[in-house]
C-alpha positions in Angstrom: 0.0 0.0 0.0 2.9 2.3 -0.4 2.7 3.0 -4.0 1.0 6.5 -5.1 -0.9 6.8 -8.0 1.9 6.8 -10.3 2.9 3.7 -9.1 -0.6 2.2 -9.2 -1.6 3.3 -13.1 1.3 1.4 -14.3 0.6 -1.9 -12.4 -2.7 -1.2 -14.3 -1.3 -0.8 -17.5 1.9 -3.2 -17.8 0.6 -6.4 -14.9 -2.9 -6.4 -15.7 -3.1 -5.3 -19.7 -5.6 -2.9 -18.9 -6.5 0.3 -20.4 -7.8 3.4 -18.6 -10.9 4.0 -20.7 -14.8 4.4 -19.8 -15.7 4.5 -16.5 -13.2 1.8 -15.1 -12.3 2.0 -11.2 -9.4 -0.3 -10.3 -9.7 -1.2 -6.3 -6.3 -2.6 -4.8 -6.2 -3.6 -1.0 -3.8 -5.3 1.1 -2.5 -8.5 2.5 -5.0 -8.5 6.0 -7.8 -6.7 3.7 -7.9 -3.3 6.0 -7.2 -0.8 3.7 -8.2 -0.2 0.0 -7.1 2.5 -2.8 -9.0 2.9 -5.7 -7.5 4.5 -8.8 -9.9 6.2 -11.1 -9.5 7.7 -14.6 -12.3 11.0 -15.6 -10.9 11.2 -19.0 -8.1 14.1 -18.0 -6.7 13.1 -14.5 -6.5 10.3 -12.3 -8.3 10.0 -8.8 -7.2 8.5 -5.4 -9.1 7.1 -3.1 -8.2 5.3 0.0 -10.4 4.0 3.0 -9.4 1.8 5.8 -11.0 -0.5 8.1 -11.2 -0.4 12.0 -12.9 -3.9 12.1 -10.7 -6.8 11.9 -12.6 -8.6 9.5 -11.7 -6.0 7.0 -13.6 -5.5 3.9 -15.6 -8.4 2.3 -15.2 -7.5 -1.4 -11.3 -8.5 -1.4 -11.1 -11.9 -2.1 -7.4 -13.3 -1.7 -8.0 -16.3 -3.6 -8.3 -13.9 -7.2 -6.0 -11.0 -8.1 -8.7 -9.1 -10.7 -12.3 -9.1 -9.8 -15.1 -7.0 -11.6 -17.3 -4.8 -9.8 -20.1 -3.5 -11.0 -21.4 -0.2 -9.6 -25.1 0.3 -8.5 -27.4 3.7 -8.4 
């Protein structure tokens, strides 16, 4: 969790292949699943966002048995 969003866009773009078009959101989190950052593209700048967890269980959305998992965002 120590990289920046430098760091993070390029994990994006050389490890997973991806591209930063559309309205993508790429969420990473760490090893005990308490913290998250989220790296988002709005067509001219990136976004960070980070949020961390108080509860141990951490947050249920990180699986640690798959590296890339799709989201899909609700209204």
């Amino acid at each position: 969790m120590r990289k920046s969003v430098d760091g993070l866009a390029a994990i994006v773009n050389l490890s997973l292949a991806c591209d930063f078009s559309g309205e993508s959101m790429f969420i990473f989190c760490n090893k005990s699943r308490n913290r998250v950052k989220i790296i988002e593209w709005d067509g001219d700048c990136f976004w960070l966002y980070r949020k961390s967890c108080a509860s141990q269980k951490g947050f249920e959305y990180c699986d640690r048995d798959s590296s890339l998992l799709n989201v899909t965002m609700q209204n």
